[in-house]
N, C-alpha and C positions, 0 to 999 in steps of 0.2 A: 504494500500500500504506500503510496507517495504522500506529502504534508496534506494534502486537503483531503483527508481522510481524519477523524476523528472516533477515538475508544467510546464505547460509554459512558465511563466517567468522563472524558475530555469533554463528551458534550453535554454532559449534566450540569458541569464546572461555569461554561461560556453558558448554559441556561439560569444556571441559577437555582436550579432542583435538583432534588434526590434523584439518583441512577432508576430507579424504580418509577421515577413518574416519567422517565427520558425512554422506558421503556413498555410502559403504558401507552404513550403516545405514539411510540412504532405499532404497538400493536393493534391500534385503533383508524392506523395509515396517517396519521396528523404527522408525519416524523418519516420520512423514508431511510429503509436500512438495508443495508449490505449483510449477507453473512459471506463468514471467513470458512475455510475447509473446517477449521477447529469448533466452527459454530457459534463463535463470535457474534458480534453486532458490532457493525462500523459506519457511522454516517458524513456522510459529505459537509463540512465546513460550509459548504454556502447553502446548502439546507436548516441547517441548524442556527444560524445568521437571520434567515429569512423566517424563519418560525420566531426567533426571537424578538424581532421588528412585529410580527405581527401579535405577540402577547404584550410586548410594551404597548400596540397602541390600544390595544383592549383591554389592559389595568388603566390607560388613563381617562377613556369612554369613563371606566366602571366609576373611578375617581371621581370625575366632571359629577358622576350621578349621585352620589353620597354627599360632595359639598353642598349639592342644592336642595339634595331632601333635608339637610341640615341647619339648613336658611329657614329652609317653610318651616319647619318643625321649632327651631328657635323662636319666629314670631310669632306660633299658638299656644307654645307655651307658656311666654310670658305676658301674653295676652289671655290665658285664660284662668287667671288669679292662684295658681299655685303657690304664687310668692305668699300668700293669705295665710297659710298655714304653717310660714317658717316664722319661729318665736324670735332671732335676730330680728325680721322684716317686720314683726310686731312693734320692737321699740324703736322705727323711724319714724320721723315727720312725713309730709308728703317729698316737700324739697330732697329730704336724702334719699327715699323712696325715690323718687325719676333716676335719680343719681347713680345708684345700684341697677335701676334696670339699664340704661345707659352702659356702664361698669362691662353686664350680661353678653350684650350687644357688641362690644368691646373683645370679650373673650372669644367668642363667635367668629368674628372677623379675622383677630389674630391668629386662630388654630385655624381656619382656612387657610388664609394665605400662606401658610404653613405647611399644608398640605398638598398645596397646589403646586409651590414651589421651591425646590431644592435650593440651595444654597447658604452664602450666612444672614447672618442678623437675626434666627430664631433667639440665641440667648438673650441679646438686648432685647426683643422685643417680651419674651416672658417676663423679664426681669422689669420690664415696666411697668407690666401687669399685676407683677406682686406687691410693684412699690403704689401702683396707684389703686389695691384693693387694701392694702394694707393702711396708707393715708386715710381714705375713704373712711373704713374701718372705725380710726385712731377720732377723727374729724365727729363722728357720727355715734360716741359712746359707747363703743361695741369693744369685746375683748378679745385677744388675737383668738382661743377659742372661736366663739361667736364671726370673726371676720372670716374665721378659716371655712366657717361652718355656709357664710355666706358667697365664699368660691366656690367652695364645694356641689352647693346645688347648682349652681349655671354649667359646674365640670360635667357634673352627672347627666344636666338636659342634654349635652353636647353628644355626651357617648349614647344615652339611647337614642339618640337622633342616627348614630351611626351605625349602632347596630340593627335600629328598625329599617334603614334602607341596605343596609346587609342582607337580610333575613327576606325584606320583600322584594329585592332586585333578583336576587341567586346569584353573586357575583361569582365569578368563573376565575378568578384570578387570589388562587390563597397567598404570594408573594404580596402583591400588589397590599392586601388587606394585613398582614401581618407588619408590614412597612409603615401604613398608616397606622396601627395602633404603637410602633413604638415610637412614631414621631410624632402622635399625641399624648402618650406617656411623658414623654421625657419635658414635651412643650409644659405641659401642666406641672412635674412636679416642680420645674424650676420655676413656677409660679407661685407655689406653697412656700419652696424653701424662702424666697425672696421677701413670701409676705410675713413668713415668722423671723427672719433673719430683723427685716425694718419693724418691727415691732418691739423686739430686745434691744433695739436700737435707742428708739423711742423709750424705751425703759430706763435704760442704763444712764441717759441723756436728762430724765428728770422733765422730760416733754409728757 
């Protein structure tokens, strides 16, 4: 076999999956394969290229579709007074009330564009998010408890929003989806640590 030939592994490796799903997909013809006298599987380099291109652009369809049910899903839920029943959202005025939904809306947006798109500025951008729920918070007589407790619900709207268009789409792409939960893991918790980091801050400061 000459270099554009590819092992199993090699083209598990350039896909990104387990040898077992690389052999799935021969088996199902998605994937064409060569065998070896020894019984092998050997696939063509630009097969495997081409298959590759066309699961990137079908994790970013799938993507496009979970930001947006995440949108709709955001504005019913903080429209449809769930905030009513968090005891933090009890001890605001109306003023810091907009303020926090705003705040929501904020979070929303952030983990989007985050999602949507690779590259830096994810830390700075969480990290603003912790300082300005943590301010918020500090601003608004709530304790970093309580402040936490008030990210925390917008965190949660966010992920069932994710995983109700998970579960109602059928997404076809398990990389794709295991990519976006840990780059919304990670976006959020350095929005946590950020907002108890500025809180002991605020402590230790005598603010």
């Amino acid at each position: 076999m000459n270099e554009e030939w590819l092992s199993l592994s090699e083209a598990a490796s350039l896909l990104g999956v387990h040898p077992s799903t690389v052999r799935c997909w021969a088996d199902q013809d998605q994937l064409p394969a060569h065998r070896t006298p020894g019984g092998h599987r050997r696939f063509r380099k630009e097969d495997v290229e081409l298959l590759l291109r066309q699961k990137q652009a079908g994790a970013k369809l799938e993507i496009a579709y979970v930001v947006q049910h995440i949108l709709r899903t955001a504005r019913l839920t903080i429209g449809e007074g769930r905030l009513e029943s968090e005891a933090w959202y009890l001890k605001l005025d109306e003023d810091a009330r907009q303020q926090y939904r705003l705040s929501g809306r904020s979070l929303v947006q952030g983990l989007v564009s985050h999602l949507n798109v690779d590259g830096d500025g994810m830390e700075a951008e969480a990290r603003s998010l912790g300082y300005e729920y943590a301010s918020r918070g500090r601003r608004c007589g709530l304790s970093s408890v309580e402040a936490a407790h008030a990210f925390q619900f917008f965190r949660t709207m966010v992920v069932d929003s994710i995983l109700d268009a998970y579960e109602s789409a059928g997404l076809t792409s398990p990389k794709a989806w295991s990519d976006m939960l840990r780059k919304m893991n990670k976006f959020s918790d350095l929005i946590i640590i950020t907002l108890l980091e500025t809180y002991d801050a605020y402590q230790r400061s005598g603010k």
